[in-house]
C-alpha positions in Angstrom: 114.0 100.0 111.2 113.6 96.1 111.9 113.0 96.0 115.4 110.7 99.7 114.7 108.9 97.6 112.4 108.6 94.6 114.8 107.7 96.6 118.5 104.6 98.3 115.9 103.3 95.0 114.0 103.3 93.3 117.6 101.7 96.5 119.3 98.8 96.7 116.2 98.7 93.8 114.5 99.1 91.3 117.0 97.5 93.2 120.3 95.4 95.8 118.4 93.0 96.4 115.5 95.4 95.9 112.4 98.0 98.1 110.1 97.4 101.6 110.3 99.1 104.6 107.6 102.4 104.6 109.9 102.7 100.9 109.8 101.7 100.6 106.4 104.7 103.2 105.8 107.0 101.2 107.6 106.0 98.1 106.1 106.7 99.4 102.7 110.5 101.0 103.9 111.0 97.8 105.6 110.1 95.9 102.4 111.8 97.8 99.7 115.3 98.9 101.7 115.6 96.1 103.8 114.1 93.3 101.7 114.9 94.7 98.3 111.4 94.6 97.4 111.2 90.3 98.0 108.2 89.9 99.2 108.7 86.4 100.4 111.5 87.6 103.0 109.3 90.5 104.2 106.5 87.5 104.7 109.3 85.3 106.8 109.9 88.3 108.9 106.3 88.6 109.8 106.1 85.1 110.4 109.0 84.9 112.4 107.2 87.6 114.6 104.0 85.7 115.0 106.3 82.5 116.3 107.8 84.4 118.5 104.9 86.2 119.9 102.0 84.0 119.4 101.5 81.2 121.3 102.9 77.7 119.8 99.1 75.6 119.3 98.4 72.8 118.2 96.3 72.3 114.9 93.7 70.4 114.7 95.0 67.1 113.1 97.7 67.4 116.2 95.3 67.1 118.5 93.5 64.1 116.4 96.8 61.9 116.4 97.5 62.8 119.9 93.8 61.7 120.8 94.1 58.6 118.3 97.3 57.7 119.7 96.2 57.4 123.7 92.9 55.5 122.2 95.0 53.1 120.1 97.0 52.3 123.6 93.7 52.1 125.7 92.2 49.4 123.4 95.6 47.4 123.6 95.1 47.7 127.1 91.7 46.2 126.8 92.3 43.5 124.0 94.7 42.4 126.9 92.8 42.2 129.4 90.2 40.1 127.3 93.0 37.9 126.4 93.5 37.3 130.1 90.6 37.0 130.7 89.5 34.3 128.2 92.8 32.8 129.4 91.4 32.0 132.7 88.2 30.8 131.9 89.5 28.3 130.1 91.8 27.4 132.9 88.9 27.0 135.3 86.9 25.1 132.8 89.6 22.7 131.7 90.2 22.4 135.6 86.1 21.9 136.3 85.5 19.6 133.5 88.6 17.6 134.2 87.2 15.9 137.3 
């Protein structure tokens, strides 16, 4: 009944237009024999389907710290460079104004 349930969610839910009267049959077999009526397992089940079958992505605040992150090293890169930079100038103008 599981795996009945599963093959039709995938086939109409996930690749089709949504729960028709035979799903919505099954969904309620599937919910009251094999869940005992708990609606919070029958949601898991589902959930565990879109996991499976849905491709993992990345929300939105993901993305953000993953964008944030590389920025955060590319202005440590820079602040570096400035320090280097301001390092040798006053190299060459200790070394200028010392003659």
């Amino acid at each position: 009944m599981l795996e009945e349930f599963k093959k039709q969610y995938i086939e109409k839910c996930i690749h089709g237009d949504g729960f028709d009267n035979e799903l919505n049959g099954l969904f309620e077999q599937v919910l009251i024999v094999v869940f005992k009526d708990d609606s919070e397992k029958m949601s898991a089940f589902i959930q565990s389907i879109n996991d499976e079958v849905l491709p993992e992505e990345l929300s939105e605040v993901e993305l953000l710290k993953q964008e944030n992150t590389k920025l955060q090293a590319a202005i440590k890169s820079m602040q570096d460079e400035s320090e280097m930079v301001q390092n040798a100038f006053m190299e060459i103008s200790d070394y200028v104004f010392s003659k």
